[in-house]
N, C-alpha and C positions, 0 to 999 in steps of 0.2 A: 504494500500500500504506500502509495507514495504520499507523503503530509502537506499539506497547505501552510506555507510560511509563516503563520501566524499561531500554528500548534508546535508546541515543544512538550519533546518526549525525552526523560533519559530512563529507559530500562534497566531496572536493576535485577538482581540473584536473587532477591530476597521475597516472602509473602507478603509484600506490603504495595499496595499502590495508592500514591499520594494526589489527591486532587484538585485544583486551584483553578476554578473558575470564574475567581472574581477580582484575579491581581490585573488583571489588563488593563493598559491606558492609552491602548491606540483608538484614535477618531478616524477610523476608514472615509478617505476624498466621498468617496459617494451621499455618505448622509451629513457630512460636514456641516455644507451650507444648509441644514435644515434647524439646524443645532440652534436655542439661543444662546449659548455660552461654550466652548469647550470646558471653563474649567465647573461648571453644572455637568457637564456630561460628567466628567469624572469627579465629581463630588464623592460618590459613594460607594468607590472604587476601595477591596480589604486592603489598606495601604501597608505596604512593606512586606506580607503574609509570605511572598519569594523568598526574601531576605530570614525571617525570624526562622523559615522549617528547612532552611538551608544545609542543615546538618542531615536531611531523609539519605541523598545521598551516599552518604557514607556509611548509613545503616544498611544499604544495599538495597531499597525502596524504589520504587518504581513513582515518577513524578509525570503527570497529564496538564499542561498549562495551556492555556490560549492566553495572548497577547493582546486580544481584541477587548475593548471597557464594553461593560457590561449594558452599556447605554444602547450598542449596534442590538444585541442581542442577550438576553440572560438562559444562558444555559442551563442553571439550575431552576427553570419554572416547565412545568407541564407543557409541552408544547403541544396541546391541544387548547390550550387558554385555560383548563379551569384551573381556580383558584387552591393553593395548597395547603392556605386559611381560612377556607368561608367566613363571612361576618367579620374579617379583621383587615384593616389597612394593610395592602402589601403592595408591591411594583410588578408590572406585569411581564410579559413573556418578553417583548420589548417596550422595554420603561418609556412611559408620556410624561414620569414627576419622578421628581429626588425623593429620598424617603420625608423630606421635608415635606412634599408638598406642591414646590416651582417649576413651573413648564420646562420642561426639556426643549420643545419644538413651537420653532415659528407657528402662530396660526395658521391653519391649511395646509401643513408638511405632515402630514401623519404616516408613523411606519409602511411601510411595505414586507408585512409581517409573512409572506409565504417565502419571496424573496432572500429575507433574512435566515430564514430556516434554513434553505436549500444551504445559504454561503455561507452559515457560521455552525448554527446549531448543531446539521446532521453532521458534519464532517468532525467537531469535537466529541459527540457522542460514539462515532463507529471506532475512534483512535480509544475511547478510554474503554470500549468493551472490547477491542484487540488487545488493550492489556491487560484487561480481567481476563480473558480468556485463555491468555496466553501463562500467565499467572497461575491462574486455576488448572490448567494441564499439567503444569513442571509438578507445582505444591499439592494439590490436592482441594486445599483448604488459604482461602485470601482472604484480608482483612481489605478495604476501602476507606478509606480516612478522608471524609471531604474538608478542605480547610477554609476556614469565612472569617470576615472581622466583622464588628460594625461601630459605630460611635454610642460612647454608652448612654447617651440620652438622646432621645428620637422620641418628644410626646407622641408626636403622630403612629407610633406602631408598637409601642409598648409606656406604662407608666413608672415614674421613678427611673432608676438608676439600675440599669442591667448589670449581673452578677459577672463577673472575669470570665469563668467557663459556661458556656451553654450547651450540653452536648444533647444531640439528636438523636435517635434512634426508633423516631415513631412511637414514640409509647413501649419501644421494646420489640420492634417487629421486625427490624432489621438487622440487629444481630443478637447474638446467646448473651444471655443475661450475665455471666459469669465472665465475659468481655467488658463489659458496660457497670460493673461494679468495679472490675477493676482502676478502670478509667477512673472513672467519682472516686476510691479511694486516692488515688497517685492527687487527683485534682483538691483533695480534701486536706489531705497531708502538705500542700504547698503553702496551706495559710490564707490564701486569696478565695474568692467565695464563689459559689459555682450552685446550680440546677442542671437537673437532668430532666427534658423534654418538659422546658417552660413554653417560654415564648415563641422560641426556634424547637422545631420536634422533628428536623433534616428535612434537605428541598427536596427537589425530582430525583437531584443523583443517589441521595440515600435512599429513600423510598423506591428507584425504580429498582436499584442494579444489587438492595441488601435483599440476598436470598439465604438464610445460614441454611436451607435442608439443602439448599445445591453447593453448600462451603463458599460461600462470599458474603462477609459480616460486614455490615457499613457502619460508619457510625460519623456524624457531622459534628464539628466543633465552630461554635461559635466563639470569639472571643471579642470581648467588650477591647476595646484601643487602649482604655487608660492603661491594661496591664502589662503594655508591651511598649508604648511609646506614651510621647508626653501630651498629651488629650486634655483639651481648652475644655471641658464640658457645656454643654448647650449647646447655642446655635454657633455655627462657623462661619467664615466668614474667607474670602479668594486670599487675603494676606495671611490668615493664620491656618489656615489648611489647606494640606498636612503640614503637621509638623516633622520634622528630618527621623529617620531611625535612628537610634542613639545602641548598640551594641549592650554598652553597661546597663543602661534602665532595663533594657529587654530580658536581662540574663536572668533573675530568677524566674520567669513565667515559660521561659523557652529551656530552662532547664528541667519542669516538669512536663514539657512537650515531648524531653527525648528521654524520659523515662517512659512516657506516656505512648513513644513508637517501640518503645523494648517491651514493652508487655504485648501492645498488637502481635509483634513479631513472636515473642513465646508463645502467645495463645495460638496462631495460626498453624505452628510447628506441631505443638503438642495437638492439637485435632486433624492437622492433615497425617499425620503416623497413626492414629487410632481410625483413620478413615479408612 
């Protein structure tokens, strides 16, 4: 399969494949001029999330990136249109509002939502089930790890002050329970404050591709910004976001990340040998 320049794959050895479909900040020419702002389009864009899980790598983890903001198209929304929150404020398949609320597009330029499917959507989703698949052959048993930020206050889509870790897993439907405690403890033991299937309960790619009876556990991490970089809380503004990654602020939140890929990696070991 040959890749579309805007997907970046490194395959690794290991049961792990790592998913980042929302570090992208490229504005494709085509819908440029429809845009009210480039820096709106990228507003709400997981900023830095390349940088902080930089270490997958070296775990031997398999990593699926689009480079494309999530403004062209959001890969992690049902690409049928329905909603993967009924009754709750969310952004759509291709976003018309920041999670604030602000128009994305000139009056009169509304997506060209089939379009966008053919040129973003389907071609990131065939590349990251060639590496589930491809994963799931060698191992037996693969974990999915989708990884998200978001700014920790957003009234429009949740109240108060979002918890550091958010992790998804449906209510538990996409991977073994005994995966997803282990997470909550490593997340519990860091000091920082976390929910398991709050607000966030994983978008399409957890929900589509977490099968544990066929050995693919997914499980979504949400992480509020303040815990990894230095997050103005409230509303933002084009001069103060983002703020730069800073290595040292990031280091104890990103050092329970890579505990948090040594347990994926043990749990998948220990169930694909009993498979």
């Amino acid at each position: 399969m040959t890749l579309p320049s805007f997907i970046h794959i490194h395959r690794g050895t290991a049961p792990l494949v790592v998913s980042l479909p929302h570090t992208g900040t490229e504005i494709p020419d085509e819908i440029a001029g429809d845009l009210v702002s480039p820096w709106l389009a990228r507003k709400d864009c997981d900023w830095w999330i390349e940088r902080l899980y930089d270490f997958a790598a070296d775990l031997g983890a398999t990593t699926v990136r689009t480079s494309v903001s999530r403004t062209a198209i959001d890969v992690n929304r049902d690409p049928s249109g329905v909603s993967l929150y009924p009754g709750q404020a969310t952004t759509e398949l291709c976003p018309t509002t920041t999670f604030d609320g602000e128009p994305l597009y000139i009056e009169g330029r509304a997506p060209d939502i089939a379009a966008r499917k053919a040129r973003w959507f389907e071609p990131y989703h065939a590349a990251l089930k060639a590496e589930l698949d491809h994963a799931r052959a060698v191992h037996g048993t693969v974990v999915l790890y989708d990884c998200h930020s978001i700014r920790s206050v957003v009234p429009r889509l949740f109240e108060g002050t979002l918890p550091h870790f958010n992790i998804g897993t449906n209510v538990g439907v996409t991977c073994a329970p005994a995966l997803q405690a282990q997470i909550e403890a490593i997340c519990d033991a860091s000091g920082l404050s976390r929910v398991s299937n709050g607000r966030f309960k994983g978008g399409y790619i957890t929900r589509h591709y977490g099968q544990p009876a066929d050995g693919i556990h997914a499980v979504q991490m949400e992480l509020a910004c303040r815990g990894y970089m230095r997050e103005p809380l409230g509303p933002v503004n084009e001069p103060d976001w983002p703020t730069p990654y800073d290595p040292e602020y990031a280091a104890p939140l990103r050092a329970a990340l890579i505990d948090i890929f040594k347990a994926c990696l043990a749990f998948a070991r220990s169930e694909g040998k009993s498979s």
